[in-house]
C-alpha beads as a LAMMPS data file, in Angstrom:
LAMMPS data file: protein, C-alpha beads

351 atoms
350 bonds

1 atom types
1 bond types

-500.0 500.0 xlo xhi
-500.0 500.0 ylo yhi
-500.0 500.0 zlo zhi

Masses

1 110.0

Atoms # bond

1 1 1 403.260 -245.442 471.865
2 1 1 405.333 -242.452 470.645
3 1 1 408.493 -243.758 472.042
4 1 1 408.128 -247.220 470.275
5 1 1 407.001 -245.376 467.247
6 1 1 410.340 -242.709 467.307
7 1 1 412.576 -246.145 468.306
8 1 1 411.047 -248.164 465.157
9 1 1 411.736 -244.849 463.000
10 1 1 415.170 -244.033 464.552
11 1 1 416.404 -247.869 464.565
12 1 1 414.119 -249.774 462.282
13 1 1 413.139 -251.541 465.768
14 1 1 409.620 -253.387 464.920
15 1 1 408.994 -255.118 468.576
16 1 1 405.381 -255.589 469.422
17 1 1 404.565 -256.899 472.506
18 1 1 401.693 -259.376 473.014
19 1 1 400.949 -260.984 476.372
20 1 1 404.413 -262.950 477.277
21 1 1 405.182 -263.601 473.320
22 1 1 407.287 -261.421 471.741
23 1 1 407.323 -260.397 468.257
24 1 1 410.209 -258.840 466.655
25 1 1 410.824 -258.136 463.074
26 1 1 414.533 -256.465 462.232
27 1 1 414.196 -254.339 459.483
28 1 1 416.940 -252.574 460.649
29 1 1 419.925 -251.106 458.504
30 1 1 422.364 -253.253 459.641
31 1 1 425.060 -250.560 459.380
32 1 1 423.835 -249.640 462.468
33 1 1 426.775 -247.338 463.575
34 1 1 430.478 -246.335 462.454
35 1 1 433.148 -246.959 464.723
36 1 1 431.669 -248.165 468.065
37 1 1 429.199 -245.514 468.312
38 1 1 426.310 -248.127 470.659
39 1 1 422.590 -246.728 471.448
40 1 1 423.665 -245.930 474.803
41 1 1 425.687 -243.280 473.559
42 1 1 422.985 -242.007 471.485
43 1 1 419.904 -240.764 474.174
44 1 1 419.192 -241.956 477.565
45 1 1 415.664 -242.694 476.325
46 1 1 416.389 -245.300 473.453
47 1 1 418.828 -246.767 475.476
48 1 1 416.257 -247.829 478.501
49 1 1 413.783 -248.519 475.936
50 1 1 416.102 -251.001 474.822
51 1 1 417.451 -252.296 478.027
52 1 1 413.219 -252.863 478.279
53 1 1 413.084 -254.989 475.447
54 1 1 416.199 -256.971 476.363
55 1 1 415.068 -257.694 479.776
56 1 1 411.422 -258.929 477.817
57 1 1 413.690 -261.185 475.213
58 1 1 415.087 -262.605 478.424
59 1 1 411.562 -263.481 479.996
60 1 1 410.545 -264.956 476.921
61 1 1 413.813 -266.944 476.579
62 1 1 412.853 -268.806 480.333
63 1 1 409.770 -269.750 478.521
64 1 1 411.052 -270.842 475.099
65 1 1 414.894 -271.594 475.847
66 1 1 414.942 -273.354 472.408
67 1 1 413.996 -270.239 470.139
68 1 1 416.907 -269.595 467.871
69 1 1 415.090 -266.121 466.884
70 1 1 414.761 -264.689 470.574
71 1 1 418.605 -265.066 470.680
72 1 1 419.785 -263.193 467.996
73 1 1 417.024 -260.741 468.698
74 1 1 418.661 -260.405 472.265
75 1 1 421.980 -260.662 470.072
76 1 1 421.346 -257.174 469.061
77 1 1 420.056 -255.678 471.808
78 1 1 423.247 -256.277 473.346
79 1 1 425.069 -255.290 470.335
80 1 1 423.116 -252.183 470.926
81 1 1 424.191 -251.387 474.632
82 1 1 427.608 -252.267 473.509
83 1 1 427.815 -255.306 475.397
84 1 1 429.654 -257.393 473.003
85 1 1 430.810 -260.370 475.064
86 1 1 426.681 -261.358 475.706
87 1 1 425.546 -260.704 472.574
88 1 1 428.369 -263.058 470.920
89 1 1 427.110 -265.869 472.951
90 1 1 423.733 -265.098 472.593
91 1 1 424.497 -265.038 468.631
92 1 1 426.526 -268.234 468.819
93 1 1 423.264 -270.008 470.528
94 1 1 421.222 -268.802 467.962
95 1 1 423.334 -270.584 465.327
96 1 1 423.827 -273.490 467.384
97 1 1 419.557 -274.019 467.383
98 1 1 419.797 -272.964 463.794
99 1 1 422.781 -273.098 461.757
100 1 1 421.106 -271.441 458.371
101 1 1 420.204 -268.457 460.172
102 1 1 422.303 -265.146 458.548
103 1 1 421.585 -262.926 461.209
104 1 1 422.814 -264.063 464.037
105 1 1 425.876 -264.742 461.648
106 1 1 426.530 -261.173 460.956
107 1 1 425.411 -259.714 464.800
108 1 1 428.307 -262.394 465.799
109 1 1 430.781 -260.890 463.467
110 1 1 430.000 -257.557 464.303
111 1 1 430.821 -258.251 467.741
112 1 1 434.158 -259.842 467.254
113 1 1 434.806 -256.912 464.609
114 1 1 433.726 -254.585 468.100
115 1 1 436.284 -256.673 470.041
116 1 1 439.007 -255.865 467.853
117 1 1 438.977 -259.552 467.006
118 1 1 439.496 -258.980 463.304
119 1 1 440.520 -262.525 461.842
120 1 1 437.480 -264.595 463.766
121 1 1 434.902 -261.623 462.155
122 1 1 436.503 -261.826 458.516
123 1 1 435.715 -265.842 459.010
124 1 1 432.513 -265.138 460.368
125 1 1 431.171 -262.525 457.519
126 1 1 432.658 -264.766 454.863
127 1 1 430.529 -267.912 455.907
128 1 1 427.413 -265.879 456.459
129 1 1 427.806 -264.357 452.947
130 1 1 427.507 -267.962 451.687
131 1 1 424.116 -268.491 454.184
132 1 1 422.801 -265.084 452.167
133 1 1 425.019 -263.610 449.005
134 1 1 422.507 -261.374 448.430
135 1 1 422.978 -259.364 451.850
136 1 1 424.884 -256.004 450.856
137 1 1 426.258 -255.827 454.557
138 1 1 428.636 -258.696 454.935
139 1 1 430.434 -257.261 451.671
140 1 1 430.501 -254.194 453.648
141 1 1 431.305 -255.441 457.096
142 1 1 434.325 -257.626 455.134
143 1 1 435.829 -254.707 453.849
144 1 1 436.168 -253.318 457.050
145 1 1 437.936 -256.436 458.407
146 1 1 440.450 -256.510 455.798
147 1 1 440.977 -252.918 456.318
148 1 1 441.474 -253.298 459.984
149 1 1 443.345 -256.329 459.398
150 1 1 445.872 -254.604 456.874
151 1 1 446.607 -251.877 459.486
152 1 1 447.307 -253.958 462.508
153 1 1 449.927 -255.987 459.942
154 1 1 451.525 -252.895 458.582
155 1 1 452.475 -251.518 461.930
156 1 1 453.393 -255.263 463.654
157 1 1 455.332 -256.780 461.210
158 1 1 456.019 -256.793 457.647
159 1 1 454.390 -260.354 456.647
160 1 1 457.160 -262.566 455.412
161 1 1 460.060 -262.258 453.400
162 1 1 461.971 -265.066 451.425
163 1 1 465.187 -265.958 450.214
164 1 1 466.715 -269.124 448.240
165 1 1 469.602 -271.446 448.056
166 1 1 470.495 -274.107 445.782
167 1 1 468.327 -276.835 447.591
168 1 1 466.023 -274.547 449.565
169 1 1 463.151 -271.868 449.474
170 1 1 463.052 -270.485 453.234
171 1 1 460.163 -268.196 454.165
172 1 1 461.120 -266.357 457.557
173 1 1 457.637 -264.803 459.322
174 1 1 458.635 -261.528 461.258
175 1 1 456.355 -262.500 464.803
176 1 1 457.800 -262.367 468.108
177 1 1 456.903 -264.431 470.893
178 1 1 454.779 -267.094 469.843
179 1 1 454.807 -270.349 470.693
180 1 1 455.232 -273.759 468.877
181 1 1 451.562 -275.170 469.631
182 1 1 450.273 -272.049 467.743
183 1 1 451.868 -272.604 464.790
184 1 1 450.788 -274.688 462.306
185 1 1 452.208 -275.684 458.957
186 1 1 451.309 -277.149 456.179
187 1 1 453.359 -279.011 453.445
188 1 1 452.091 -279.959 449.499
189 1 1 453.859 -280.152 446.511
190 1 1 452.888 -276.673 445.068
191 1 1 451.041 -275.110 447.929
192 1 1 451.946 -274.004 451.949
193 1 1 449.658 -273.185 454.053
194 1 1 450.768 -271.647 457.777
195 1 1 448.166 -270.515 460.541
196 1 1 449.609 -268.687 463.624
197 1 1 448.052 -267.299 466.668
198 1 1 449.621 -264.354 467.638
199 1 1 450.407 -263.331 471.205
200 1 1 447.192 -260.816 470.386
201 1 1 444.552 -263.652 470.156
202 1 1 444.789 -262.635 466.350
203 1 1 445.269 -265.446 463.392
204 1 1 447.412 -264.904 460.845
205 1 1 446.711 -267.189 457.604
206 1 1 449.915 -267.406 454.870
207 1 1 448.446 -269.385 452.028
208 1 1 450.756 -269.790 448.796
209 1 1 450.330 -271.070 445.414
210 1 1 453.957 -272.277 445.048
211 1 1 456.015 -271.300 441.718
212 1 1 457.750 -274.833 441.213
213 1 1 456.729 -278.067 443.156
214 1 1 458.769 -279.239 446.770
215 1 1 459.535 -281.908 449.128
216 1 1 456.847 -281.680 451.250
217 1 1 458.360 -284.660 453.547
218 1 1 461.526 -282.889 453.745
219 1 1 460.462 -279.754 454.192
220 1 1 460.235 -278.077 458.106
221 1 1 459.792 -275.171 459.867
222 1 1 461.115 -273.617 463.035
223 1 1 459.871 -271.224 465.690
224 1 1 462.265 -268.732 467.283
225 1 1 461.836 -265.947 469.722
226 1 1 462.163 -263.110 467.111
227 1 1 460.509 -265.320 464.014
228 1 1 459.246 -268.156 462.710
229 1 1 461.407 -269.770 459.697
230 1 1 459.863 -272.006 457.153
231 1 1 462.359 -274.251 455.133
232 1 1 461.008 -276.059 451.943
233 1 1 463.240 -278.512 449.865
234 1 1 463.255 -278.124 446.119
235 1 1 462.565 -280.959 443.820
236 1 1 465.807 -279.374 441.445
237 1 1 468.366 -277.221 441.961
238 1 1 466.951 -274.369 440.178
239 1 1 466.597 -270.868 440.707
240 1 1 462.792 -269.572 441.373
241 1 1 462.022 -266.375 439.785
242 1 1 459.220 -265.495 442.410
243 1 1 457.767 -267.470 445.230
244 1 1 454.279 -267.731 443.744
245 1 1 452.979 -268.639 440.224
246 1 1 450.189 -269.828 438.562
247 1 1 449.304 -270.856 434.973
248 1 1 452.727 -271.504 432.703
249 1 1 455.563 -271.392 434.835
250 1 1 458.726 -269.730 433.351
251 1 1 461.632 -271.966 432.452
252 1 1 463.823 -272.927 435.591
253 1 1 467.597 -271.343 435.240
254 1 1 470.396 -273.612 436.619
255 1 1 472.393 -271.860 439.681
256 1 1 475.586 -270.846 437.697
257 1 1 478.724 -269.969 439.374
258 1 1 481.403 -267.800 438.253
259 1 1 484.785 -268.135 439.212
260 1 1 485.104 -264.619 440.930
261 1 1 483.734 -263.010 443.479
262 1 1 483.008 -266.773 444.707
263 1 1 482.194 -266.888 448.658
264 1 1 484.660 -269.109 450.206
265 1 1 483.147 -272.551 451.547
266 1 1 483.990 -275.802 452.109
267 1 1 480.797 -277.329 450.994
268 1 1 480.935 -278.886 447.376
269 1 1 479.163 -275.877 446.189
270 1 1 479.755 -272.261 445.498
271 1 1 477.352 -269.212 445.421
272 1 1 478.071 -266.129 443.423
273 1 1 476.706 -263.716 446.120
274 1 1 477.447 -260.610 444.205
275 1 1 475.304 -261.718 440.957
276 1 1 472.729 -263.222 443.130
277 1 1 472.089 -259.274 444.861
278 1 1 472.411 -257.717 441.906
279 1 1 469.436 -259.914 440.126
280 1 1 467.245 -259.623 443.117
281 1 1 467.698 -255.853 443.560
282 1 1 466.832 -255.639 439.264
283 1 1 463.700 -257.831 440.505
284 1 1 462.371 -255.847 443.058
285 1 1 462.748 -252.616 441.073
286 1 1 460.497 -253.812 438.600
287 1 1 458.194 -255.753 440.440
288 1 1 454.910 -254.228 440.597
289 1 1 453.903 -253.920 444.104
290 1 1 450.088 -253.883 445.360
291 1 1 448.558 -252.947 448.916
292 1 1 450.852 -253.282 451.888
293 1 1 453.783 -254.151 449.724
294 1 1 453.332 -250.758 447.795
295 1 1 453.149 -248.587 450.989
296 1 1 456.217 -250.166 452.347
297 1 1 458.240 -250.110 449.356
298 1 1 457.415 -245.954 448.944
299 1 1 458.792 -245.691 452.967
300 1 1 461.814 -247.570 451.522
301 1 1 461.977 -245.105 448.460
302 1 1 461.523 -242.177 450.441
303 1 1 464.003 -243.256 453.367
304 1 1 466.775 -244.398 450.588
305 1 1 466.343 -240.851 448.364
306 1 1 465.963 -238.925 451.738
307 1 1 468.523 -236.520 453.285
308 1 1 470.381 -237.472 456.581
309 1 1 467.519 -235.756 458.442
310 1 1 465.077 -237.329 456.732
311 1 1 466.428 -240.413 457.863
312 1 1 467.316 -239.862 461.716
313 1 1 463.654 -238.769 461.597
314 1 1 462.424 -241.490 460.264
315 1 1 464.591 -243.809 462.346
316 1 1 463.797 -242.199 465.671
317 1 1 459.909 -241.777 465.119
318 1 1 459.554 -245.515 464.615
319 1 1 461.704 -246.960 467.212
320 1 1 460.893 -244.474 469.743
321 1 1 457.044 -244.694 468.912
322 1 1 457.208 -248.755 468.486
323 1 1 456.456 -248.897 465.131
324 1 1 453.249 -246.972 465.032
325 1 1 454.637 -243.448 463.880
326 1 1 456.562 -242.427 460.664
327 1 1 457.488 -239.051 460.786
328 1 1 460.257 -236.904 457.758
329 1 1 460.518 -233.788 460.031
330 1 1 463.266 -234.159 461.568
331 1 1 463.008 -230.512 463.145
332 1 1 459.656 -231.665 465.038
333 1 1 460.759 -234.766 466.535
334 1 1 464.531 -234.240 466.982
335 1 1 463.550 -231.961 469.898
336 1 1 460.764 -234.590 471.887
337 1 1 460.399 -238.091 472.219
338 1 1 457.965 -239.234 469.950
339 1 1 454.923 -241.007 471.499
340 1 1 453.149 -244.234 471.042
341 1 1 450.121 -243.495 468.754
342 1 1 447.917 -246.970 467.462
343 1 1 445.627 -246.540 464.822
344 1 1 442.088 -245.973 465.667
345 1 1 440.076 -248.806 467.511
346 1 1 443.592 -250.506 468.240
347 1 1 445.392 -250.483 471.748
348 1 1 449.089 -250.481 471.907
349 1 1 450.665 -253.570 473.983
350 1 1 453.947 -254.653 475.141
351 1 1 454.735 -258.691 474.900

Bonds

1 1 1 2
2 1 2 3
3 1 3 4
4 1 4 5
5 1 5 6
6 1 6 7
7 1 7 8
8 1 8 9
9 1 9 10
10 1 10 11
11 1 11 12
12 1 12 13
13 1 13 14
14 1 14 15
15 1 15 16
16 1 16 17
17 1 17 18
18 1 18 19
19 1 19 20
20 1 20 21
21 1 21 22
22 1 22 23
23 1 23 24
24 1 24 25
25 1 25 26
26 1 26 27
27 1 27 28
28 1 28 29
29 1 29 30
30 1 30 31
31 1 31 32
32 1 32 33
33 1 33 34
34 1 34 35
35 1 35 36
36 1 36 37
37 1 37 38
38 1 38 39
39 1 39 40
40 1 40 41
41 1 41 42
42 1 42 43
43 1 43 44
44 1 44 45
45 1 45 46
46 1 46 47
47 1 47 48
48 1 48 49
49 1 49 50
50 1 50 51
51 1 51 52
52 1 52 53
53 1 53 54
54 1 54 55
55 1 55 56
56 1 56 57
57 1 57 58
58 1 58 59
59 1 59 60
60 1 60 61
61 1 61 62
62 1 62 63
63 1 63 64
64 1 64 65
65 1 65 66
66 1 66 67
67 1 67 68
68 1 68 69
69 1 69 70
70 1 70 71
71 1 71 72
72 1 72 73
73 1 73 74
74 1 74 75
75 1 75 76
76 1 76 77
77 1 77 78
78 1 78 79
79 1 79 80
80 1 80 81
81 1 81 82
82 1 82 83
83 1 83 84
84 1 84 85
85 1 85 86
86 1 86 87
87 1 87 88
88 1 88 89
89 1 89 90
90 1 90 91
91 1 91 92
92 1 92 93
93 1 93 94
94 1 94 95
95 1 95 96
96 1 96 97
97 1 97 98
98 1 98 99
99 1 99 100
100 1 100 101
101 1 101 102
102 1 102 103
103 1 103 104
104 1 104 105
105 1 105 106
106 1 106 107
107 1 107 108
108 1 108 109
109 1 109 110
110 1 110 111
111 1 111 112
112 1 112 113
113 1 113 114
114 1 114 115
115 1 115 116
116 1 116 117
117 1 117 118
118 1 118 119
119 1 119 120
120 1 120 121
121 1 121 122
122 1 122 123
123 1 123 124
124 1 124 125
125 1 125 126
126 1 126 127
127 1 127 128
128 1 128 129
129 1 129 130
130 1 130 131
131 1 131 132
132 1 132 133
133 1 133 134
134 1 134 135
135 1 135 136
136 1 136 137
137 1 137 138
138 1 138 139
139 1 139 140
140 1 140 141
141 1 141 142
142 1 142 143
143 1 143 144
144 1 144 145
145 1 145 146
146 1 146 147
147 1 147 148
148 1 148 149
149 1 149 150
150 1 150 151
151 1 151 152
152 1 152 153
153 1 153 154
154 1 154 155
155 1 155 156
156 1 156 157
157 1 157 158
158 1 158 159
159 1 159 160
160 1 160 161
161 1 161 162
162 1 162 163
163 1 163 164
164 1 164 165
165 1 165 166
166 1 166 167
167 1 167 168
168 1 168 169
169 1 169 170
170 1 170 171
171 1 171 172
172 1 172 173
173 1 173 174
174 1 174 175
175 1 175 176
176 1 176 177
177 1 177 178
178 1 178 179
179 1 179 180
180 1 180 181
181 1 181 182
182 1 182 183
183 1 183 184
184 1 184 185
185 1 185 186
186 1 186 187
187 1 187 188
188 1 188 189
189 1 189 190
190 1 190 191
191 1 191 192
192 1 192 193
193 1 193 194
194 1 194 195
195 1 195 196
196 1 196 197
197 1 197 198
198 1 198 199
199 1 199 200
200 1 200 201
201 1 201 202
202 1 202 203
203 1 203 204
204 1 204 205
205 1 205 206
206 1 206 207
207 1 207 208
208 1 208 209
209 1 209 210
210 1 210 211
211 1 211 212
212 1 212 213
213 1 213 214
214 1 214 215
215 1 215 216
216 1 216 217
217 1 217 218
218 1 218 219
219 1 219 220
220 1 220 221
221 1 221 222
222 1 222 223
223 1 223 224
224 1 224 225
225 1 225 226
226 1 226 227
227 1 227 228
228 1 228 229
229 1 229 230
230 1 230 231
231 1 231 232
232 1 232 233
233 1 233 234
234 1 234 235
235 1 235 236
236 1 236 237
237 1 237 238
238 1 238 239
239 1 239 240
240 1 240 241
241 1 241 242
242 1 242 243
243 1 243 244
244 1 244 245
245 1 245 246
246 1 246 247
247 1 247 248
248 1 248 249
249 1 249 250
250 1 250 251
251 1 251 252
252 1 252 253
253 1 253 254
254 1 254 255
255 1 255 256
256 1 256 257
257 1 257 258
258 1 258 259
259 1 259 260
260 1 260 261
261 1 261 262
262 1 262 263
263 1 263 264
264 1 264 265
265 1 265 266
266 1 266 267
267 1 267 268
268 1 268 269
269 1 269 270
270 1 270 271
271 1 271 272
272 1 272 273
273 1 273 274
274 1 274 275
275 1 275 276
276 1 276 277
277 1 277 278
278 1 278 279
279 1 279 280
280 1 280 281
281 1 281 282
282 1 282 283
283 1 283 284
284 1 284 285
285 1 285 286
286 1 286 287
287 1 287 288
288 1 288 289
289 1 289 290
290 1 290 291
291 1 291 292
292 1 292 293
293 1 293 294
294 1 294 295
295 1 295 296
296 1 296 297
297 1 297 298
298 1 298 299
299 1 299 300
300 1 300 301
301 1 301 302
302 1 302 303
303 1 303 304
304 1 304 305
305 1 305 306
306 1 306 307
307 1 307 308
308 1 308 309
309 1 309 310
310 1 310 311
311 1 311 312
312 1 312 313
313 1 313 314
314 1 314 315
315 1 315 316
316 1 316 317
317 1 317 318
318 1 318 319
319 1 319 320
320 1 320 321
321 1 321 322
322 1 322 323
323 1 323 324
324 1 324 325
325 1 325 326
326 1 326 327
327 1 327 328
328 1 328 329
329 1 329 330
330 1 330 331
331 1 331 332
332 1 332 333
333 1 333 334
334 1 334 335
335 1 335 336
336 1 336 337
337 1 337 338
338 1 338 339
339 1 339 340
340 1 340 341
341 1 341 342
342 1 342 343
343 1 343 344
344 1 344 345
345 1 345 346
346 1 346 347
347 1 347 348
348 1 348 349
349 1 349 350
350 1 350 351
């Protein structure tokens, strides 16, 4: 009795158990633990008692195999013991007997958070925040997604960059190694939509709200070794300010040429390449950069104002480290090779 009654106050675990039934009322806080701190790590004691309960979900389970509720209660015992891989299926076969039910919504999310499977857990917090909106803990558990999310992009690849010609807006996608059936893209007049599964097992979702309307039926994209390169026709040959835009939309300038500094071509149309990098660099310094954009635009500023130190450290601590270290001091690594070093709850590979 005083172990159940220090488990219920330690882990807000109610389980009564009556005969072969078994009663069990969560009223845990779901936050249960940072990081992936799991009971086992916490006491030898709680962890048996809950290896107890979960081997009494599973008798109960081989009575009732259709109880939604024993599921996600066995959900979270294996959430608990930090096995992450049975408690997402027991999760998903909770939902499957009952699609409505919240829980077993956010104790599958939390695993796939757990299994460093970031995009699937963002999806599956956001569509158990519409089962219950009043929850406080799938706000919470989202923000850690995105967070997690934002790191493994900032250290992988910068998310897309875009550039313009006369007939064409191309978007160029800086992932390696992925291959043409998991790539997916989508054309409308004033929207593109791209889904890619990276060679992690990670999605990443490009959705944009497009500044003037396209050709959707002439518009294509290609997948290379070193990139993916998205190629949308334009409806005029005018020069977008920005990719994206909503609301009123800024009036269209012609593409002017001048008569020097002219690149030489024999197609029936001339670019001024010299105006055309001067505008863009007068754009980007006053753009006004949020999240991810911000950070690497500073790393620009900094490696641009820097000294030739600052740079060859800069330089060799992110190629020699693969991406994942940014070090100014050149005195500290000029004299070592500079390791690999992931963020926390990431693991470095090699494709």
């Amino acid at each position: 009795m005083y172990q159940a009654q220090s488990l219920r106050r330690a882990y807000g675990l109610g389980f009564i158990l009556l005969g072969d039934e078994i009663s069990a009322e969560m009223s845990l806080q779901r936050r249960f633990f940072p990081s992936q701190t799991t009971l086992s790590k916490l006491g030898p004691i709680v962890s048996s008692k809950v290896a107890g309960i979960l081997c009494e979900l599973t008798k109960a389970l081989e009575q009732k195999p259709d109880d939604a509720q024993y599921y996600c209660q066995r959900a979270y015992c294996h959430i608990l013991l930090g096995n992450y891989c049975d408690a997402v299926a027991d999760a998903k076969k909770s939902l499957e007997l009952n699609p409505n039910n919240s829980i077993a919504m956010l104790r599958k999310g939390i695993c796939e958070y757990h299994e460093k499977n970031y995009a699937a857990a963002l999806e599956t917090f956001i569509e158990g925040q519409k089962l219950d909106s009043a929850d406080p803990d799938f706000t919470v558990w989202i923000k850690k997604c995105q967070e997690a999310q934002n790191g493994v992009f900032f250290f992988f690849f910068n998310r897309y960059d875009w550039y313009q010609t006369e007939s064409q807006v191309i978007i160029t996608l800086m992932i390696k190694n992925v291959q043409k059936n998991n790539v997916n893209v989508e054309f409308s007049e004033k929207e593109l939509s791209a889904l890619v599964k990276l060679p992690s097992g990670e999605d990443y979702n490009l959705k944009l709200r497009l500044l003037h309307p396209i050709i959707p039926e002439q518009s294509t994209f290609k997948v290379l070794s070193t990139k993916i390169e998205i190629k949308m026709k334009k409806t005029e040959a005018v020069r977008w300010e920005k990719l994206e835009g909503q609301g009123d939309v800024p009036k269209p300038k012609q593409f002017i040429a001048d008569v020097k500094n002219l690149y030489p071509s024999s197609s029936h149309y001339t670019r001024n390449w010299d105006k055309l990098v001067g505008e863009i660099k007068e754009e980007e310094k006053n753009e006004k950069l949020e999240g991810d954009a911000a950070l690497n635009k500073l790393f620009q500023q900094i490696y641009s104002d820097g000294s030739d130190e600052v740079k060859r450290a800069m330089n060799k601590s992110f190629m020699e480290s693969g991406g994942t270290v940014l070090s100014t001091n050149w005195s500290d690594v000029g004299k070592r090779k500079v390791e690999i070093n992931p963020p926390d709850d990431m693991e470095w590979k090699k494709y």
